[in-house]
Structure formats: structure tokens, C-alpha cells
ZADO-1210 file (C-alpha; in nm, 4 decimals, padded with zeros to 6 digits):
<atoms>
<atom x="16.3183" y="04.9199" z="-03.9678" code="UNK" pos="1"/>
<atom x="16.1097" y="04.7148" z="-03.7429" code="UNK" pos="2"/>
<atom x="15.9802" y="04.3296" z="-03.8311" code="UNK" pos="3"/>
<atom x="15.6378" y="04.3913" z="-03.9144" code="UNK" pos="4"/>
<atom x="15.7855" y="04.7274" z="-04.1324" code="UNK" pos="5"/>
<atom x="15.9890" y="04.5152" z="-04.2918" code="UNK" pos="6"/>
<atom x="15.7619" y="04.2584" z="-04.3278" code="UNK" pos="7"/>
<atom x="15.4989" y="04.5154" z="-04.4870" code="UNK" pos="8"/>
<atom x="15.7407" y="04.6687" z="-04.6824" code="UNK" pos="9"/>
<atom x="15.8723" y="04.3278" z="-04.8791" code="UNK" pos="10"/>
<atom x="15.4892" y="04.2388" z="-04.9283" code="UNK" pos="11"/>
<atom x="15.4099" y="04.5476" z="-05.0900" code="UNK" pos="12"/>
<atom x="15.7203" y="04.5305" z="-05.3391" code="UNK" pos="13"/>
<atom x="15.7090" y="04.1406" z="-05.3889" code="UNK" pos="14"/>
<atom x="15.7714" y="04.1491" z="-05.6954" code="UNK" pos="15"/>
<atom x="15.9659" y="04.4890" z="-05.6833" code="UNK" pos="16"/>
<atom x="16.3753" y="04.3854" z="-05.8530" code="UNK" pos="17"/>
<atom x="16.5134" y="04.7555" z="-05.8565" code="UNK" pos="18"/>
<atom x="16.5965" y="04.9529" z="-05.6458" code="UNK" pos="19"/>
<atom x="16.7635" y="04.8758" z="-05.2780" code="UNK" pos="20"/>
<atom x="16.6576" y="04.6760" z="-04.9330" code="UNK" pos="21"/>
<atom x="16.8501" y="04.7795" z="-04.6048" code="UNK" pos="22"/>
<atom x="17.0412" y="04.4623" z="-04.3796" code="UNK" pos="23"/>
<atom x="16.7344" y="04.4680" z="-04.1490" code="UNK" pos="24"/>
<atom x="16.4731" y="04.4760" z="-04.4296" code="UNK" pos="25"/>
<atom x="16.5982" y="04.1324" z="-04.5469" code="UNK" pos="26"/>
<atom x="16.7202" y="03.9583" z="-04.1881" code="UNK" pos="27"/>
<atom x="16.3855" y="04.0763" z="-04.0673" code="UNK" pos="28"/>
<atom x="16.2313" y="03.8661" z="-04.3804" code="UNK" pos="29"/>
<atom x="16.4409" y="03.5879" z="-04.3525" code="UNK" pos="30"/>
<atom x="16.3651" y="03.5519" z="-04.0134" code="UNK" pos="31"/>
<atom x="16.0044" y="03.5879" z="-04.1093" code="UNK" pos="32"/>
<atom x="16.0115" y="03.2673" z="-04.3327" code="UNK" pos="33"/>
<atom x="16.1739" y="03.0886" z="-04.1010" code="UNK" pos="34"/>
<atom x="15.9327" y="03.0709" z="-03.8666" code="UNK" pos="35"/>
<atom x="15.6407" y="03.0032" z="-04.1020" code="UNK" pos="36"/>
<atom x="15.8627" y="02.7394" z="-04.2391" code="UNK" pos="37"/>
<atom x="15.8269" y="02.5134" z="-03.8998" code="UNK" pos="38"/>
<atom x="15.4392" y="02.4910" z="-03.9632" code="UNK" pos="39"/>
<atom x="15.4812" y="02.1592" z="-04.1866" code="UNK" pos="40"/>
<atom x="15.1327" y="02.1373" z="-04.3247" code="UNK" pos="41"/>
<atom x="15.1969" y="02.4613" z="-04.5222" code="UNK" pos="42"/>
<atom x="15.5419" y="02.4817" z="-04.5646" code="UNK" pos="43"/>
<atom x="15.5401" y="02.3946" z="-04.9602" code="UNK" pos="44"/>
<atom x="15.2199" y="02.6665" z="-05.0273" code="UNK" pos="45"/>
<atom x="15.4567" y="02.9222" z="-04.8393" code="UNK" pos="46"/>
<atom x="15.7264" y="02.7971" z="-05.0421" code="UNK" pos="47"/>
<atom x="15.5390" y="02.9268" z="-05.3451" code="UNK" pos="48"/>
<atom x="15.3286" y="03.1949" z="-05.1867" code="UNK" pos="49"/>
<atom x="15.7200" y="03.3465" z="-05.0500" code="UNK" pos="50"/>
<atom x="15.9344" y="03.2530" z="-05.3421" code="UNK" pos="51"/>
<atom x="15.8831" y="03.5902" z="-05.5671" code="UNK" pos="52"/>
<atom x="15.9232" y="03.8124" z="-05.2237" code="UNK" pos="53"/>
<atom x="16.2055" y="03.6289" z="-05.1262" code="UNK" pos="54"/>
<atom x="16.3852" y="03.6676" z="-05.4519" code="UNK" pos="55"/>
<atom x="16.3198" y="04.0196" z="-05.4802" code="UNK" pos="56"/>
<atom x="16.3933" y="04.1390" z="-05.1626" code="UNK" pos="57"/>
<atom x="16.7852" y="03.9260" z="-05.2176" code="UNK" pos="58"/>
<atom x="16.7953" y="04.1462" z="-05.5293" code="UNK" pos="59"/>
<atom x="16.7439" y="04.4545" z="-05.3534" code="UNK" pos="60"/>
<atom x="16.9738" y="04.3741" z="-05.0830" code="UNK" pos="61"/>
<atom x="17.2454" y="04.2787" z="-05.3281" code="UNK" pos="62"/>
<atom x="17.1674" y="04.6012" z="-05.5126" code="UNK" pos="63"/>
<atom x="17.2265" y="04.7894" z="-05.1524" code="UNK" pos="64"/>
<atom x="17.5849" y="04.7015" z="-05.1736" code="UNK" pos="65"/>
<atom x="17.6646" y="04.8128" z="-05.4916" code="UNK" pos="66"/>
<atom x="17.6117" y="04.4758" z="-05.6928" code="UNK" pos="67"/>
<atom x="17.3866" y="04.3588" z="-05.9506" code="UNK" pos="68"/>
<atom x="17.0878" y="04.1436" z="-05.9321" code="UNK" pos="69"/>
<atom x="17.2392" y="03.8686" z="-06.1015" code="UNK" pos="70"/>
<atom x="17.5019" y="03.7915" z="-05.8331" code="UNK" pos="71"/>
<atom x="17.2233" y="03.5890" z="-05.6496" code="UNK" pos="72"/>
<atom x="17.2711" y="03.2859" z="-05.8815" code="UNK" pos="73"/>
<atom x="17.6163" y="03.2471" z="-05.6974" code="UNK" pos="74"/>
<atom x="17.3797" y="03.0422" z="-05.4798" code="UNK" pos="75"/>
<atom x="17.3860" y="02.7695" z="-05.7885" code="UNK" pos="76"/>
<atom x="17.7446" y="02.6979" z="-05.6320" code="UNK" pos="77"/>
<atom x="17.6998" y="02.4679" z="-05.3748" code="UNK" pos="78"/>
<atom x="17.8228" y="02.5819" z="-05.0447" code="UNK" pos="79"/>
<atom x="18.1139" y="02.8515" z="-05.1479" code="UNK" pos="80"/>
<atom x="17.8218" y="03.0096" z="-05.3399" code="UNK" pos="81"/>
<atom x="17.5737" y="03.0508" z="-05.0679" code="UNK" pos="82"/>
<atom x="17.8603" y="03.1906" z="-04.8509" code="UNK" pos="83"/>
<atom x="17.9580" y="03.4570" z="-05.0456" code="UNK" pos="84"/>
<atom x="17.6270" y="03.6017" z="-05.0934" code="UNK" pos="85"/>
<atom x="17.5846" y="03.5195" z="-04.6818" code="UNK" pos="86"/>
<atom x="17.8853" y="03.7901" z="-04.6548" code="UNK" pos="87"/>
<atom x="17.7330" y="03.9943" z="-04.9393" code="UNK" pos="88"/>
<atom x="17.3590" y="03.9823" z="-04.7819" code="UNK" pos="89"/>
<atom x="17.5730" y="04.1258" z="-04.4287" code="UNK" pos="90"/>
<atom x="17.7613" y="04.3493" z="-04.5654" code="UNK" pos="91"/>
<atom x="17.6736" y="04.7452" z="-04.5279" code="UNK" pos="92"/>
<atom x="17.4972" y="04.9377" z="-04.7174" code="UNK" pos="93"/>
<atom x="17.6890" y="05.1299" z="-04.9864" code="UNK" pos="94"/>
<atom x="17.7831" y="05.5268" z="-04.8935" code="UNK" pos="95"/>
<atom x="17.5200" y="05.7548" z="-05.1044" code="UNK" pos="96"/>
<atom x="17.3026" y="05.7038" z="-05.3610" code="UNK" pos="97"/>
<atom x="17.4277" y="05.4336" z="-05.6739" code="UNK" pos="98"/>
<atom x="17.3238" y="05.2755" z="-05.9880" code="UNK" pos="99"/>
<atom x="17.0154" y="05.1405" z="-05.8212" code="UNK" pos="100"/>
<atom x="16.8721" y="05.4252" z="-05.6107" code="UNK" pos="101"/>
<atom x="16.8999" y="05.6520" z="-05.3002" code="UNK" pos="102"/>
<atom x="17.0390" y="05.4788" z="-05.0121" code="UNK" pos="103"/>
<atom x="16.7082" y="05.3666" z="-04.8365" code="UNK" pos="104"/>
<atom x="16.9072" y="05.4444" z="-04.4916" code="UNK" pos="105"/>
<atom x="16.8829" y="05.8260" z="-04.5700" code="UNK" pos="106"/>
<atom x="17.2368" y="05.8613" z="-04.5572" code="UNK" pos="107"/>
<atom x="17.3745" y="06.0356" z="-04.8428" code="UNK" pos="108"/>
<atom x="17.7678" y="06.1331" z="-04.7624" code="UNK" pos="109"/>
<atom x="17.8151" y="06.2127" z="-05.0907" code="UNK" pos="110"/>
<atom x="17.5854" y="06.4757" z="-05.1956" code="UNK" pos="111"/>
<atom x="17.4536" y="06.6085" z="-04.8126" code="UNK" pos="112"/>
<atom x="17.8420" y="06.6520" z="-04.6146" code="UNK" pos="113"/>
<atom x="17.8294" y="06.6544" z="-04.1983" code="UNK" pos="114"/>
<atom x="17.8149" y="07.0365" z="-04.1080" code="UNK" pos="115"/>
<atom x="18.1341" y="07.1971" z="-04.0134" code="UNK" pos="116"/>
<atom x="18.1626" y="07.1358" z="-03.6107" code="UNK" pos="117"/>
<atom x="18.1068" y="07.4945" z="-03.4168" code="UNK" pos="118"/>
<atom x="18.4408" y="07.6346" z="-03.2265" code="UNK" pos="119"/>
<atom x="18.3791" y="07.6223" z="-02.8918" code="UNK" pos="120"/>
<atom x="18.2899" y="07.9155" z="-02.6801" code="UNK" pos="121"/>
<atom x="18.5511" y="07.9420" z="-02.3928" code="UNK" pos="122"/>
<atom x="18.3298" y="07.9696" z="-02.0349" code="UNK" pos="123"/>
<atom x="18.3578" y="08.2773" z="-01.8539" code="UNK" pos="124"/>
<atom x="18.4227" y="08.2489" z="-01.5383" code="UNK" pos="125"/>
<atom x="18.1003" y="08.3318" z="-01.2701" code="UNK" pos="126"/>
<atom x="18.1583" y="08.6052" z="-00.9951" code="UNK" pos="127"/>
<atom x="18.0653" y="08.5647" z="-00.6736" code="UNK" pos="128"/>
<atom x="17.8439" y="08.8385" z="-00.4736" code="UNK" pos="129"/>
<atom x="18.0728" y="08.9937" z="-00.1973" code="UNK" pos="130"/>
<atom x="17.9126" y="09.0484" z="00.1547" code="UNK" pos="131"/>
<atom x="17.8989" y="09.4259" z="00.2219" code="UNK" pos="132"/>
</atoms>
């Protein structure tokens, strides 16, 4: 997913807490409010403008791996807190569909297994045209 997809895709679920949010959804939206952060005369309206996308797309991406929603208030914890869910926020998605949804990857080990690999076909060998 690229940043403006990513971007458009938090927007339109802002307030959206099921279901799951790939690694690049939320870096891409982290990233995103970061840089509208460093414009100081409307960094406390963003604050409040970002706060419900923000929180929702940390619940999806916590739901991604496997965990519930309420893991994000680990980040009450000062420091150890916010580095746990740092490790839980890079972590990978988890394998197949869980609790929460499909896996928004489209990668579904569980129920759709790689095909069987083809033997290979031995290669003949080519004969050459003789000179009569």
C-alpha cells in the first residue's frame, strides 16, 4: 500500500476499531502526522482532527498481529509501554485469517496452500542437420 492509499484508506475508516491494518497502512500514517505535526500553528487542531484515526488505525494494526484492541493502553506505561507496542506495531502480520478478519495482505496459508511445484521436464537434447 502506497502513502496516499494508506492515507485514504485510514480517513475513510477513522473511526473504523475492527478489523485489521497492514505495517505500511499505519507507518505510512504515522509518517503522515508527523509531518503535519511540524506546522505549529495547527498542530493542536490536527491533534484533535487526527486523534480518532490515529487510535483506530493502532487498533487495527494491533488486531493484525493477533492481539486485542486493548493492548494499546500499554502506552499508559511510560517508556517500557510504548516499546512494546513499538515491537508489536512492527511486527508481521499474522498467517491467515483470525479473530478480527481476513488478512488484509491477501495471504491466506491456511485455507488457500502454495500449489504442488511441477516435476521438471528433462531437455531433450537438439540434433544437428548433417551436410549431405
Amino acid at each position: 500500500m502506497g502513502f496516499f492509499g494508506a492515507i485514504k484508506s485510514v480517513v475513510t475508516k477513522y473511526a473504523n476499531f475492527s478489523g485489521r491494518a497492514t505495517r505500511s497502512e499505519y507507518w505510512w500514517w504515522v509518517l503522515f502526522t508527523i509531518l503535519w505535526a511540524w506546522i505549529p500553528l495547527v498542530n493542536l487542531l490536527l491533534l484533535l482532527v487526527f486523534f480518532l484515526p490515529s487510535l483506530g488505525v493502532a487498533v487495527r494494526r494491533l488486531h493484525d498481529t493477533g492481539r486485542s484492541g486493548w493492548w494499546i493502553l500499554l502506552g499508559i506505561i511510560p517508556i517500557l509501554g510504548g516499546l512494546i507496542l513499538l515491537i508489536f506495531y512492527c511486527t508481521d502480520s499474522q498467517v491467515g485469517a483470525n479473530q478480527y478478519g481476513p488478512n488484509p495482505k491477501g495471504v491466506n496459508l491456511q485455507t488457500d496452500p502454495q500449489p504442488a511445484a511441477q516435476p521438471v521436464q528433462p531437455v531433450q537434447p537438439v540434433e544437428e542437420p548433417t551436410a549431405e
